[in-house]
mmCIF file as gemmi writes it, N, C-alpha and C atoms, coordinates in Angstrom:
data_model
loop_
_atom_site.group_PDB
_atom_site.id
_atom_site.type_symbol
_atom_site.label_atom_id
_atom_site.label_alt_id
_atom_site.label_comp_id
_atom_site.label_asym_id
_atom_site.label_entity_id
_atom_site.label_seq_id
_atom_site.pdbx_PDB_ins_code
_atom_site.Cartn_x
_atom_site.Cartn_y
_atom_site.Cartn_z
_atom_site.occupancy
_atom_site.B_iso_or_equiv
_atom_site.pdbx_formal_charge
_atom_site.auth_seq_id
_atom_site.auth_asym_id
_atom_site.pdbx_PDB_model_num
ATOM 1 N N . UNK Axp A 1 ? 22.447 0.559 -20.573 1 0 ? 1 A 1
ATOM 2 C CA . UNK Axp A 1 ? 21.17 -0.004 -20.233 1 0 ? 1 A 1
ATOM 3 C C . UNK Axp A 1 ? 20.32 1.08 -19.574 1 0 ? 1 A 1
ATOM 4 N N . UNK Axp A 2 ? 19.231 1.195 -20.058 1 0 ? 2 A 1
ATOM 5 C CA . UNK Axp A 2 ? 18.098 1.893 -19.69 1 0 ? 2 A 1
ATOM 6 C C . UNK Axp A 2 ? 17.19 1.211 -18.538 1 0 ? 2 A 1
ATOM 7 N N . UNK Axp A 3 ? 16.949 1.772 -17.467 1 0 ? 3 A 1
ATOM 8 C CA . UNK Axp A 3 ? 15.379 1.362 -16.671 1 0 ? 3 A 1
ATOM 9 C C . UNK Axp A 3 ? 14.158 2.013 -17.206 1 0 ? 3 A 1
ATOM 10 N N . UNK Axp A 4 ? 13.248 1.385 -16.945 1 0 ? 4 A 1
ATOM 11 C CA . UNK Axp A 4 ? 11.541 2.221 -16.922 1 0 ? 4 A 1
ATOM 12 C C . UNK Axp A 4 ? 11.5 2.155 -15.775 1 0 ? 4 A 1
ATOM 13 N N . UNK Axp A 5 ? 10.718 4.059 -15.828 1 0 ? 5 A 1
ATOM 14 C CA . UNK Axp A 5 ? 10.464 3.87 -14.073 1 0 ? 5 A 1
ATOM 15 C C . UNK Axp A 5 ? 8.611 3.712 -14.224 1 0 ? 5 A 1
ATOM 16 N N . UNK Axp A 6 ? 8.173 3.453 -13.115 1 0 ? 6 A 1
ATOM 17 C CA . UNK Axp A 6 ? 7.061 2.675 -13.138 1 0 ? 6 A 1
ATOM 18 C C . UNK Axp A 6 ? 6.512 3.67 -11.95 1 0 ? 6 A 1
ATOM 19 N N . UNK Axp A 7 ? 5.265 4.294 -12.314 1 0 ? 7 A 1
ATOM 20 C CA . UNK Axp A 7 ? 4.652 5.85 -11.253 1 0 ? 7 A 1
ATOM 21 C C . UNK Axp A 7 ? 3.57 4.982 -10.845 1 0 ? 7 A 1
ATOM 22 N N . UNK Axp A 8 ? 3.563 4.826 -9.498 1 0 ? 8 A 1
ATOM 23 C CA . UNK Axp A 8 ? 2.137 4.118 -8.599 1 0 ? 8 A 1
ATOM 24 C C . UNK Axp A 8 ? 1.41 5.462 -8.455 1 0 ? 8 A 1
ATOM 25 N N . UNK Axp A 9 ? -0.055 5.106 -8.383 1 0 ? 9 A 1
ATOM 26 C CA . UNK Axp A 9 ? -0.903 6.134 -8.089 1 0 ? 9 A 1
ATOM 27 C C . UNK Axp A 9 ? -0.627 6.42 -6.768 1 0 ? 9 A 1
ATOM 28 N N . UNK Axp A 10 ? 0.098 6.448 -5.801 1 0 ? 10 A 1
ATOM 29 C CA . UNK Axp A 10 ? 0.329 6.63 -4.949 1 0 ? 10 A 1
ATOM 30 C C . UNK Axp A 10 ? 1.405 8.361 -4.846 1 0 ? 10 A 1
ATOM 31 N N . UNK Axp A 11 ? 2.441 7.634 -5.63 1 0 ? 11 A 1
ATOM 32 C CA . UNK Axp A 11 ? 3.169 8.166 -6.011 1 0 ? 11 A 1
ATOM 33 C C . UNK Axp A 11 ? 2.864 9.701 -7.102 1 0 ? 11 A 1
ATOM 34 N N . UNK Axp A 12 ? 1.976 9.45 -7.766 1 0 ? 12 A 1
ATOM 35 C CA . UNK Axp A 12 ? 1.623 10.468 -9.079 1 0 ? 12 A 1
ATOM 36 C C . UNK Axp A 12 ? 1.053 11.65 -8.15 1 0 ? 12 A 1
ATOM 37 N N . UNK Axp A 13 ? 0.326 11.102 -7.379 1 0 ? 13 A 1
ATOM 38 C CA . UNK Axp A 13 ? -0.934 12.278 -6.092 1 0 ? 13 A 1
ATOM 39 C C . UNK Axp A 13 ? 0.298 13.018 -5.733 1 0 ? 13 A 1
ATOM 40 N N . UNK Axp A 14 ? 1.573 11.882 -5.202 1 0 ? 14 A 1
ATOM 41 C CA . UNK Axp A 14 ? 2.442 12.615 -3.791 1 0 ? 14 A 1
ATOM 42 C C . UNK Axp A 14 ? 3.525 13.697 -4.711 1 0 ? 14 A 1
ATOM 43 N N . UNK Axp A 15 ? 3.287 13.27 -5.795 1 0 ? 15 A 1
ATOM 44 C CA . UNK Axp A 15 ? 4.66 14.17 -6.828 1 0 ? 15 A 1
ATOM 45 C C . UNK Axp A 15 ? 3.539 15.804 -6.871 1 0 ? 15 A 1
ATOM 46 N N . UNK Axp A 16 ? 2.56 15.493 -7.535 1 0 ? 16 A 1
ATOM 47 C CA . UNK Axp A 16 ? 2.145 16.771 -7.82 1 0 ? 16 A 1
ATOM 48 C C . UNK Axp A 16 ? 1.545 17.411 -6.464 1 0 ? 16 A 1
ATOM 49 N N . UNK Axp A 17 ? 1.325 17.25 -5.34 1 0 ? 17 A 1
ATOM 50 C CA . UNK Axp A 17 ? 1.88 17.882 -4.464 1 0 ? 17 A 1
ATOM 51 C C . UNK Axp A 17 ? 2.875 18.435 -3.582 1 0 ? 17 A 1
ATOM 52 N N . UNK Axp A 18 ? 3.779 17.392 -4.08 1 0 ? 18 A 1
ATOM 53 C CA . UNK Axp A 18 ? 5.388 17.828 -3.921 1 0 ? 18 A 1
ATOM 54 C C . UNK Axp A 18 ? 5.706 18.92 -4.051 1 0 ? 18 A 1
ATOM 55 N N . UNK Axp A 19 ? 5.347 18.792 -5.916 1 0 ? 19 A 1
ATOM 56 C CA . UNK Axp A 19 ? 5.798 20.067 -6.961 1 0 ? 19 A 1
ATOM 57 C C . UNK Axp A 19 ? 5.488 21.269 -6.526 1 0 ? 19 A 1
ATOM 58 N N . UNK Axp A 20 ? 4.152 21.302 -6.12 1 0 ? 20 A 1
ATOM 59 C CA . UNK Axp A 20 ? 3.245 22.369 -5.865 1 0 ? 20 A 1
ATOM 60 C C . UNK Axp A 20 ? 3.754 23.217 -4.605 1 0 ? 20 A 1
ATOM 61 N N . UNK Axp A 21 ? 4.05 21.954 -3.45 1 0 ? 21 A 1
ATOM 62 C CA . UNK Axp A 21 ? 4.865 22.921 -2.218 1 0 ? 21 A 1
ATOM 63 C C . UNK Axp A 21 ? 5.903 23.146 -2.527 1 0 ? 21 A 1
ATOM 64 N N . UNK Axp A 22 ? 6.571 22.574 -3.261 1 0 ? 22 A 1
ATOM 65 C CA . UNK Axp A 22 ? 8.545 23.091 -3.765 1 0 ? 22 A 1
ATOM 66 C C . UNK Axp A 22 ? 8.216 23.144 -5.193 1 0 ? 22 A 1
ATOM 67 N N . UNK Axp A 23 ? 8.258 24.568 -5.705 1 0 ? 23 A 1
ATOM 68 C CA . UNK Axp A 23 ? 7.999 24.252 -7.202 1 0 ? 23 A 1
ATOM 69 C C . UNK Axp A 23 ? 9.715 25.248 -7.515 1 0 ? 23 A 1
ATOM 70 N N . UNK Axp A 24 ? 10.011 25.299 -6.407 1 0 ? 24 A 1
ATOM 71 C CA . UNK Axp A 24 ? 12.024 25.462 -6.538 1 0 ? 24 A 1
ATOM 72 C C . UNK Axp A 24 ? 12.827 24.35 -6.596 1 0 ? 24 A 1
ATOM 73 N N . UNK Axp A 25 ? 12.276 22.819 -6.119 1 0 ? 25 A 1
ATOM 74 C CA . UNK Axp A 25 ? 12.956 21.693 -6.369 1 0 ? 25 A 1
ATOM 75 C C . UNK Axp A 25 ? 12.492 20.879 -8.134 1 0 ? 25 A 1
ATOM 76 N N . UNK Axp A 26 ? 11.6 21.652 -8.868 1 0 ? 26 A 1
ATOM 77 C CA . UNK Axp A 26 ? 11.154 21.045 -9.807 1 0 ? 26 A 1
ATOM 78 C C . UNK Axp A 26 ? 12.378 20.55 -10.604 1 0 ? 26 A 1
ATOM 79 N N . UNK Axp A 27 ? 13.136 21.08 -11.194 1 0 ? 27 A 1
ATOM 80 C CA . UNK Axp A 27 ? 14.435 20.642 -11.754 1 0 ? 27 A 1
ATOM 81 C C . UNK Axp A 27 ? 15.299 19.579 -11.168 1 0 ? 27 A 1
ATOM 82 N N . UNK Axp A 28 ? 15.799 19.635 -10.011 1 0 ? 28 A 1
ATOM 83 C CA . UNK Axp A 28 ? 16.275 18.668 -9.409 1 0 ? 28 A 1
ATOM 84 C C . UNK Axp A 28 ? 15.558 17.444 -9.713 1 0 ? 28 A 1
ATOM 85 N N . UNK Axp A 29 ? 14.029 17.456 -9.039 1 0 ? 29 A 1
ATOM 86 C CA . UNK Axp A 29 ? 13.559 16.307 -9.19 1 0 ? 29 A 1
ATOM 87 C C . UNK Axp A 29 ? 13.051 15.329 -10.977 1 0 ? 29 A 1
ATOM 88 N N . UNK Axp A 30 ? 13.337 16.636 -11.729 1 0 ? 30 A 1
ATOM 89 C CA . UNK Axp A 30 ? 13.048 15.876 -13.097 1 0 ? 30 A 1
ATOM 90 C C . UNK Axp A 30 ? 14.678 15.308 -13.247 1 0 ? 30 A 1
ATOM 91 N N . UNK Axp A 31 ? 15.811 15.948 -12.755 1 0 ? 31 A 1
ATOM 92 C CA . UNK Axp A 31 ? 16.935 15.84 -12.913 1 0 ? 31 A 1
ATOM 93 C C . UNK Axp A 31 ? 17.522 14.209 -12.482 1 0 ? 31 A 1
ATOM 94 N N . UNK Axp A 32 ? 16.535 14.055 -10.974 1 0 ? 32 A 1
ATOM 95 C CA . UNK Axp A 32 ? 16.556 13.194 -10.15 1 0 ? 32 A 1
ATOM 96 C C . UNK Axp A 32 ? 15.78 11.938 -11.172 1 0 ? 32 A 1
ATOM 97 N N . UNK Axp A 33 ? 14.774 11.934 -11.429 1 0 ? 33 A 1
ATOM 98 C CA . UNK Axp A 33 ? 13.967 11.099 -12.486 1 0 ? 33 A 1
ATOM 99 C C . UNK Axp A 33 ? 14.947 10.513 -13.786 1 0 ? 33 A 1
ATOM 100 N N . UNK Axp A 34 ? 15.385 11.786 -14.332 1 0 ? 34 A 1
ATOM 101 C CA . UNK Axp A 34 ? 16.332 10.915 -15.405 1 0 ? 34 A 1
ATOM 102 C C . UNK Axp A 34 ? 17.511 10.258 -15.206 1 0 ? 34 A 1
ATOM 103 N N . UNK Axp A 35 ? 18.525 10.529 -13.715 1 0 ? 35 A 1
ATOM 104 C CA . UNK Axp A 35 ? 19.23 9.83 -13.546 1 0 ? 35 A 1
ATOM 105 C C . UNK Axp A 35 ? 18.99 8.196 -13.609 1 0 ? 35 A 1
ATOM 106 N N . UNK Axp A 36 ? 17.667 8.413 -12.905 1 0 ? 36 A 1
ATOM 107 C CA . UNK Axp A 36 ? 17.268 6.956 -11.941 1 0 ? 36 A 1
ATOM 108 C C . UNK Axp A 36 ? 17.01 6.244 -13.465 1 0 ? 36 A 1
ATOM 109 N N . UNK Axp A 37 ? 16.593 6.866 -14.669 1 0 ? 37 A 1
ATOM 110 C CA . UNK Axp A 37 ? 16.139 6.027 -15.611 1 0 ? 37 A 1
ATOM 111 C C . UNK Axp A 37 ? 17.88 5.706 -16.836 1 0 ? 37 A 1
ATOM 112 N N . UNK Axp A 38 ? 18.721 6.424 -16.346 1 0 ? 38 A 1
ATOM 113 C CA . UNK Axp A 38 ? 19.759 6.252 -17.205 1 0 ? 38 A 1
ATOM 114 C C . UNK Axp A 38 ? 20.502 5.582 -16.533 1 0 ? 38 A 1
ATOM 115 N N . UNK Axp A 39 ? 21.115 5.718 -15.255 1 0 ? 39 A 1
ATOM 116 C CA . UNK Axp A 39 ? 22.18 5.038 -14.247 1 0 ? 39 A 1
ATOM 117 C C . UNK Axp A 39 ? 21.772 4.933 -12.394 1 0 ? 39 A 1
ATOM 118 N N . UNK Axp A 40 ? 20.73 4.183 -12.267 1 0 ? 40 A 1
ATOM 119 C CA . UNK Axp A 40 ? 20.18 4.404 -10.792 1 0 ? 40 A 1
ATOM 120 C C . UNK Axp A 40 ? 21.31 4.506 -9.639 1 0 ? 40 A 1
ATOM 121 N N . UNK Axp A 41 ? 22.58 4.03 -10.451 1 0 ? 41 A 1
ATOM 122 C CA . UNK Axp A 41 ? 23.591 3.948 -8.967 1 0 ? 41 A 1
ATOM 123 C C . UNK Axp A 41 ? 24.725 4.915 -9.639 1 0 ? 41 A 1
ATOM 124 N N . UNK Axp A 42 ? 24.079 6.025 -10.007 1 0 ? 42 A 1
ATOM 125 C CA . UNK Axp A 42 ? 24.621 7.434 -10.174 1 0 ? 42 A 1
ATOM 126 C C . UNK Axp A 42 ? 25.693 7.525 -8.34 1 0 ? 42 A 1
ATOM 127 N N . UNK Axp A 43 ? 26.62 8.337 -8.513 1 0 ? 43 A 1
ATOM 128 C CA . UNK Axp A 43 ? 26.435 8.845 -6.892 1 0 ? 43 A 1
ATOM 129 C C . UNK Axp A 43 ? 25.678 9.752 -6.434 1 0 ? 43 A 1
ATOM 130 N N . UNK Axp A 44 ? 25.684 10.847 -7.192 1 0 ? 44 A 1
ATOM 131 C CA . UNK Axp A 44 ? 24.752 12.319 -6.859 1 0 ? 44 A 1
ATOM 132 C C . UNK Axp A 44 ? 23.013 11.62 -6.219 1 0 ? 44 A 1
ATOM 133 N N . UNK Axp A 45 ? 22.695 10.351 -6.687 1 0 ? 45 A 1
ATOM 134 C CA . UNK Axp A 45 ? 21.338 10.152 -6.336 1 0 ? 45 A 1
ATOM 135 C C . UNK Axp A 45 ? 21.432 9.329 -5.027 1 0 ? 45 A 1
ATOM 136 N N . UNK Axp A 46 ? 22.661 9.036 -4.174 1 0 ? 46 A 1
ATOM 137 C CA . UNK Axp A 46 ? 22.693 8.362 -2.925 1 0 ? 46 A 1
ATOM 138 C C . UNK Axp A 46 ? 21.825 7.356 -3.054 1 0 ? 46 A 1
ATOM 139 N N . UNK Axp A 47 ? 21.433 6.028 -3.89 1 0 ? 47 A 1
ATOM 140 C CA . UNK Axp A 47 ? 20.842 5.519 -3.927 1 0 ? 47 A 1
ATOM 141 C C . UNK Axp A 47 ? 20.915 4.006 -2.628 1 0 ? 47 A 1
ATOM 142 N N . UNK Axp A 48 ? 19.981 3.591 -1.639 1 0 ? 48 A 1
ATOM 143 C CA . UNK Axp A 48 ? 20.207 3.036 -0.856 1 0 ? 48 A 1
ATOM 144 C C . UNK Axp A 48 ? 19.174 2.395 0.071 1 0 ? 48 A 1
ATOM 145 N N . UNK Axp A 49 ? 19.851 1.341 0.175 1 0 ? 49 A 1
ATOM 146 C CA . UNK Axp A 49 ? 18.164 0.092 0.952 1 0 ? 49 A 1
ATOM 147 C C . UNK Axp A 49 ? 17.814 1.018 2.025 1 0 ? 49 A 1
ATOM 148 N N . UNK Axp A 50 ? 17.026 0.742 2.458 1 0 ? 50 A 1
ATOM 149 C CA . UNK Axp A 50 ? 16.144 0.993 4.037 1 0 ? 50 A 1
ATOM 150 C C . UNK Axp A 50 ? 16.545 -0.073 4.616 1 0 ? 50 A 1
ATOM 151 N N . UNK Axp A 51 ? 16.035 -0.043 5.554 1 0 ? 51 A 1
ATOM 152 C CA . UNK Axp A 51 ? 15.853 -0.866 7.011 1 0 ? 51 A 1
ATOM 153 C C . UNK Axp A 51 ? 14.843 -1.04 7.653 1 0 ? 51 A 1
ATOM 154 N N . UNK Axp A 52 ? 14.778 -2.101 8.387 1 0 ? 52 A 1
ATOM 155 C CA . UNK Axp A 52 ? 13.376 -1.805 9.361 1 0 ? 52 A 1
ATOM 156 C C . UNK Axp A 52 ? 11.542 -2.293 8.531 1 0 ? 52 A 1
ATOM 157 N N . UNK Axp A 53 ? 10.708 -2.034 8.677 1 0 ? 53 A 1
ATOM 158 C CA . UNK Axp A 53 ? 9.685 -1.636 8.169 1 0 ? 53 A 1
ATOM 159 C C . UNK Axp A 53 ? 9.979 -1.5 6.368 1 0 ? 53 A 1
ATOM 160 N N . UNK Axp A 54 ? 10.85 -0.57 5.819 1 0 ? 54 A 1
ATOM 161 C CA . UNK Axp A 54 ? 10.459 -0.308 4.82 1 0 ? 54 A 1
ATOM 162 C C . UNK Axp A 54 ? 11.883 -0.807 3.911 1 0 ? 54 A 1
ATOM 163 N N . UNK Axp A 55 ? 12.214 -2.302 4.69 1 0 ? 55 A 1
ATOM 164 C CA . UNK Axp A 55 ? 13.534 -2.913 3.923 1 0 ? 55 A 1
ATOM 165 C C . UNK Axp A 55 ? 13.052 -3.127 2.714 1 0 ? 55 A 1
ATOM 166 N N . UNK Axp A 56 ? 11.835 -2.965 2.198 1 0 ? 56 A 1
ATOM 167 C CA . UNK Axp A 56 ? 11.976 -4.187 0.471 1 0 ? 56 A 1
ATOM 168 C C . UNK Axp A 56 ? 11.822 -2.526 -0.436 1 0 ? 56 A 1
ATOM 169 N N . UNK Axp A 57 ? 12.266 -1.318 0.081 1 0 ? 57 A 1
ATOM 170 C CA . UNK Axp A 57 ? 12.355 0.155 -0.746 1 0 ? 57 A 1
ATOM 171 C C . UNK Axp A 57 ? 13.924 0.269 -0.896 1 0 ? 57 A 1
ATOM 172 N N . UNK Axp A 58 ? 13.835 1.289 -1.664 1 0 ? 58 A 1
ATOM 173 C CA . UNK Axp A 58 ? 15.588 2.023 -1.768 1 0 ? 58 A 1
ATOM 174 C C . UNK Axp A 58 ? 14.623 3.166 -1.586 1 0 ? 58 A 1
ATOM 175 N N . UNK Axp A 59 ? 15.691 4.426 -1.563 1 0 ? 59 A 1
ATOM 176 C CA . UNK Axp A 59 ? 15.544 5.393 -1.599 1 0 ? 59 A 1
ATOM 177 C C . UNK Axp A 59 ? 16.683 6.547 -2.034 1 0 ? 59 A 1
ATOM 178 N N . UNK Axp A 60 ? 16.303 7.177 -3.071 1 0 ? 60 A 1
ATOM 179 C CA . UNK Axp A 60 ? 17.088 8.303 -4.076 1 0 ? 60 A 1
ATOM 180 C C . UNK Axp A 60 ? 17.498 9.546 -3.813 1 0 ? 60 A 1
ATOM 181 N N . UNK Axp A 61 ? 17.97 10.273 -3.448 1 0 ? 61 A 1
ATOM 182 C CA . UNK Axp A 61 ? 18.01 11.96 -2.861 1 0 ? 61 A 1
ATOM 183 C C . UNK Axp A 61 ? 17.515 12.448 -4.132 1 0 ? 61 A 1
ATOM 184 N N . UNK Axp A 62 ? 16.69 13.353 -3.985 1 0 ? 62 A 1
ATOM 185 C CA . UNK Axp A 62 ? 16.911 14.918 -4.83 1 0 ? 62 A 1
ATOM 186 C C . UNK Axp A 62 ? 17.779 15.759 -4.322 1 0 ? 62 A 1
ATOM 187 N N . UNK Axp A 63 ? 18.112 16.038 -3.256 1 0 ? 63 A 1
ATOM 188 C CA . UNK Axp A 63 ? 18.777 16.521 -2.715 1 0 ? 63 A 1
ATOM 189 C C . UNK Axp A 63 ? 18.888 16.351 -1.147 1 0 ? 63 A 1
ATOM 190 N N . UNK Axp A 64 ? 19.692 17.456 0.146 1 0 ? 64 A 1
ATOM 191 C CA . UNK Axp A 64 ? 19.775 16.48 1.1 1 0 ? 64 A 1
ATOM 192 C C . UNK Axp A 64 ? 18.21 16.382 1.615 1 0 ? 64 A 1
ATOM 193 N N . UNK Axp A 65 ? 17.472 17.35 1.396 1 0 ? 65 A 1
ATOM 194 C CA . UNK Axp A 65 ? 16.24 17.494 2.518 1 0 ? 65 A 1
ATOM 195 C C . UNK Axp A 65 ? 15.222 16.655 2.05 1 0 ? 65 A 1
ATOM 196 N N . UNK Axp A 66 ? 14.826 15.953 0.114 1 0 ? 66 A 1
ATOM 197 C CA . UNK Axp A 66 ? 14.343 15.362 -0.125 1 0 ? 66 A 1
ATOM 198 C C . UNK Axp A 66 ? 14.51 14.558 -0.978 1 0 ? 66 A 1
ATOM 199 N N . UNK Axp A 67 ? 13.259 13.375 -0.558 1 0 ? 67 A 1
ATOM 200 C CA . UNK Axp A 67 ? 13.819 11.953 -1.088 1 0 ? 67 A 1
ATOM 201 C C . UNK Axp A 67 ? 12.401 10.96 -2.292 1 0 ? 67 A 1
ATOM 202 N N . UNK Axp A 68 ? 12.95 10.238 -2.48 1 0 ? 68 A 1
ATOM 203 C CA . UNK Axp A 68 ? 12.796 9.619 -3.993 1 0 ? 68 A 1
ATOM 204 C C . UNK Axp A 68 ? 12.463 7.641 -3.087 1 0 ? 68 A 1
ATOM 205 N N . UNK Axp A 69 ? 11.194 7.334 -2.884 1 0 ? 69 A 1
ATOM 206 C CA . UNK Axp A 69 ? 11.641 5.798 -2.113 1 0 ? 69 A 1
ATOM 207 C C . UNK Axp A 69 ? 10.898 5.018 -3.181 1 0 ? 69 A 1
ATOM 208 N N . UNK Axp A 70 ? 11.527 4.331 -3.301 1 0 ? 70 A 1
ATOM 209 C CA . UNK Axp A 70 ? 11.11 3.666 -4.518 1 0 ? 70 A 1
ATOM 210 C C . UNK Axp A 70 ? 11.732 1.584 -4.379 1 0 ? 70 A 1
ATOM 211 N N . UNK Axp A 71 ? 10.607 1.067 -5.348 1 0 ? 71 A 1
ATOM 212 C CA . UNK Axp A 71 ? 11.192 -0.617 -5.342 1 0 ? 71 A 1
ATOM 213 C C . UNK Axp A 71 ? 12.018 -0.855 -6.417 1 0 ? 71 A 1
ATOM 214 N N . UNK Axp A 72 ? 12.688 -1.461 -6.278 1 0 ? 72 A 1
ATOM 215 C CA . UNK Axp A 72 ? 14.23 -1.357 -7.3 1 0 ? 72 A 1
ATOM 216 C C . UNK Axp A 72 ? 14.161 -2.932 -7.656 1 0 ? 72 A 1
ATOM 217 N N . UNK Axp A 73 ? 14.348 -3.436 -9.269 1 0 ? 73 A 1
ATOM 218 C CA . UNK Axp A 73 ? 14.139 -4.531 -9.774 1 0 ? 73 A 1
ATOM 219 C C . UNK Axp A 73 ? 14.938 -4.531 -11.024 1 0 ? 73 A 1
ATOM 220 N N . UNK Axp A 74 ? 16.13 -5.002 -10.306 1 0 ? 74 A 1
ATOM 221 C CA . UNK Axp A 74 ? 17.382 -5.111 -11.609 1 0 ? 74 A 1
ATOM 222 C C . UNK Axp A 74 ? 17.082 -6.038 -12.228 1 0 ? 74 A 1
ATOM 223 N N . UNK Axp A 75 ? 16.389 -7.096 -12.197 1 0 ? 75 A 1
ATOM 224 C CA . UNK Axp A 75 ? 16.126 -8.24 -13 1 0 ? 75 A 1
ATOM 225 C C . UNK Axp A 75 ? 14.914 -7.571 -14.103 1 0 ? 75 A 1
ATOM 226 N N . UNK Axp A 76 ? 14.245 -7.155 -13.43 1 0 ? 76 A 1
ATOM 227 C CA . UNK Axp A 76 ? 13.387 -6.171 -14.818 1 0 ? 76 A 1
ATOM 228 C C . UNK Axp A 76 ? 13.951 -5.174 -15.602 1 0 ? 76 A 1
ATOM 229 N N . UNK Axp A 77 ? 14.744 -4.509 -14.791 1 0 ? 77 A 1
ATOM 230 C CA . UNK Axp A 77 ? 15.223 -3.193 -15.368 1 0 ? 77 A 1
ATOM 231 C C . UNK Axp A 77 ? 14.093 -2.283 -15.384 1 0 ? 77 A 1
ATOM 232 N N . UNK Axp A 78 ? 13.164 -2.999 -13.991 1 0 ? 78 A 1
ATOM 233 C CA . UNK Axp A 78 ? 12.073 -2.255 -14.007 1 0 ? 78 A 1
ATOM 234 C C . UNK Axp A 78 ? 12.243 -0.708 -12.19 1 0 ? 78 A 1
ATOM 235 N N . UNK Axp A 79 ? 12.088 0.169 -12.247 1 0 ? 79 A 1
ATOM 236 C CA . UNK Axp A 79 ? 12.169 1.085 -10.895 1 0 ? 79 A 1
ATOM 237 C C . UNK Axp A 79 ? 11.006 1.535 -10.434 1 0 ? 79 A 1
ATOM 238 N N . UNK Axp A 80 ? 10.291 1.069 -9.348 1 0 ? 80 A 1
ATOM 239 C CA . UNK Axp A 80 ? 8.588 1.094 -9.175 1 0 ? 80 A 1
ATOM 240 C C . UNK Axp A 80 ? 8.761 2.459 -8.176 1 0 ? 80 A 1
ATOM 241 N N . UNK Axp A 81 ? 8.559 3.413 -8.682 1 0 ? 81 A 1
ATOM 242 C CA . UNK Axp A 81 ? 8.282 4.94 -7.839 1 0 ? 81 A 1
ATOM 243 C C . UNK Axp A 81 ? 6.819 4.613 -6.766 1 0 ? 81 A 1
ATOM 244 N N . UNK Axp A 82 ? 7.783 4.596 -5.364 1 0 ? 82 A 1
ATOM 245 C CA . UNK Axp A 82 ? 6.477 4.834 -4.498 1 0 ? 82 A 1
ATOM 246 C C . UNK Axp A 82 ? 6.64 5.801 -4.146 1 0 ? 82 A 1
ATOM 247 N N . UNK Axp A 83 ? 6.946 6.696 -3.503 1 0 ? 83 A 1
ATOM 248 C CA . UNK Axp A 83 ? 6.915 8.525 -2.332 1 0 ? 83 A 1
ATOM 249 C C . UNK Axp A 83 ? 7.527 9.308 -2.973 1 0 ? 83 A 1
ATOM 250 N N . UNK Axp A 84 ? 7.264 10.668 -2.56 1 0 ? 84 A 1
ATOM 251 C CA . UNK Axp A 84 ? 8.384 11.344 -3.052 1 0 ? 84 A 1
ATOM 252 C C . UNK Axp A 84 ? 7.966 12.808 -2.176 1 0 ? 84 A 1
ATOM 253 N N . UNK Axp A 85 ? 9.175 13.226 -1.251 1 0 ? 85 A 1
ATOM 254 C CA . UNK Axp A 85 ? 8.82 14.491 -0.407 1 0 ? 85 A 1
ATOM 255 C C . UNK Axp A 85 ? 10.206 14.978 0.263 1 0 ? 85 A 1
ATOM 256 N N . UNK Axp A 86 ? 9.811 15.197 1.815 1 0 ? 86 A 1
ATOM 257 C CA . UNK Axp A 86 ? 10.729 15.752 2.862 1 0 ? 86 A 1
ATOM 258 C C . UNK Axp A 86 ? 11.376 13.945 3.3 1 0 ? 86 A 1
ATOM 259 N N . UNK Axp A 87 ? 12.47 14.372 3.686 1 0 ? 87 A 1
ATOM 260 C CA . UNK Axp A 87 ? 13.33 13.288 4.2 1 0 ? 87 A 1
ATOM 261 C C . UNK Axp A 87 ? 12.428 12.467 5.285 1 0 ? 87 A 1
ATOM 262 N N . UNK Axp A 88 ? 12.052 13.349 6.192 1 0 ? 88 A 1
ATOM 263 C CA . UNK Axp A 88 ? 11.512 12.505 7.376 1 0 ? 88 A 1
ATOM 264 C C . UNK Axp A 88 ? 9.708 11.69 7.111 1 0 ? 88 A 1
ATOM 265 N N . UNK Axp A 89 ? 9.426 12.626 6.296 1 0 ? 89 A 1
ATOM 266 C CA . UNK Axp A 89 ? 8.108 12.032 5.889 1 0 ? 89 A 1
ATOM 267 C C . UNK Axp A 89 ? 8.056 10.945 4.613 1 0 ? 89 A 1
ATOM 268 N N . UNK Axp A 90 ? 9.015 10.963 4.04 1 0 ? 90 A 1
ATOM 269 C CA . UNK Axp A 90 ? 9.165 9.954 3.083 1 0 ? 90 A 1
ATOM 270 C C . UNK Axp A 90 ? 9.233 8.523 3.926 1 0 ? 90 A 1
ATOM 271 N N . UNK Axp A 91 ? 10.148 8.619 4.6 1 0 ? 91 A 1
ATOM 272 C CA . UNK Axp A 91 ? 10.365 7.481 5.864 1 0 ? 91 A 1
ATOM 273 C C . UNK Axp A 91 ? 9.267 6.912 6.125 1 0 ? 91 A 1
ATOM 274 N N . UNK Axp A 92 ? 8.461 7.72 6.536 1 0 ? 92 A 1
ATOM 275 C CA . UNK Axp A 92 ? 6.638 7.467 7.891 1 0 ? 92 A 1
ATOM 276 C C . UNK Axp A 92 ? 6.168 6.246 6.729 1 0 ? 92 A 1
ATOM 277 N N . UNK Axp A 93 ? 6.323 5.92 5.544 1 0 ? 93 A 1
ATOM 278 C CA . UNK Axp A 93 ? 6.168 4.731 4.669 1 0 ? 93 A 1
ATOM 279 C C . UNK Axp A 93 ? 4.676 4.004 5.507 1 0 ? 93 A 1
């Protein structure tokens, strides 16, 4: 089973500035993208609820320093991409 991932304009702004300050994480994060669309509960992608404030997100690693927060909808098989940056600023949600 396949997901569609689903890019909020929110999200599209925060990627291509992502890219632009880490254009050394570019691979990872396309790497990170196709997991989430082939097997979201990969292990390598630490996929996992929040808490607090930003309980109705998961959130994906690219790796340890950055993260992937996104709304997760197994009944769609739909993955709604909201953030995408540094660990601690992905959080600030």
């Amino acid at each position: 089973m396949t997901f569609q991932l689903v890019y909020t304009e929110k999200f599209e702004k925060r990627a291509i500035r992502f890219l632009k300050q880490h254009p050394d994480v570019k691979q990872k994060y396309l790497k990170t993208l196709q997991l989430l669309e082939l097997n979201p509960h990969h292990p390598s992608l630490r996929l996992h609820r929040l808490s607090g404030k930003l309980k109705k997100f998961h959130s994906a690693s690219i790796d340890m320093f950055y993260r992937i927060t996104l709304e997760f909808e197994i009944r769609d098989n739909m993955i709604i991409l909201v953030d995408v940056g540094v660990h601690d600023d992905v959080y600030q949600c």
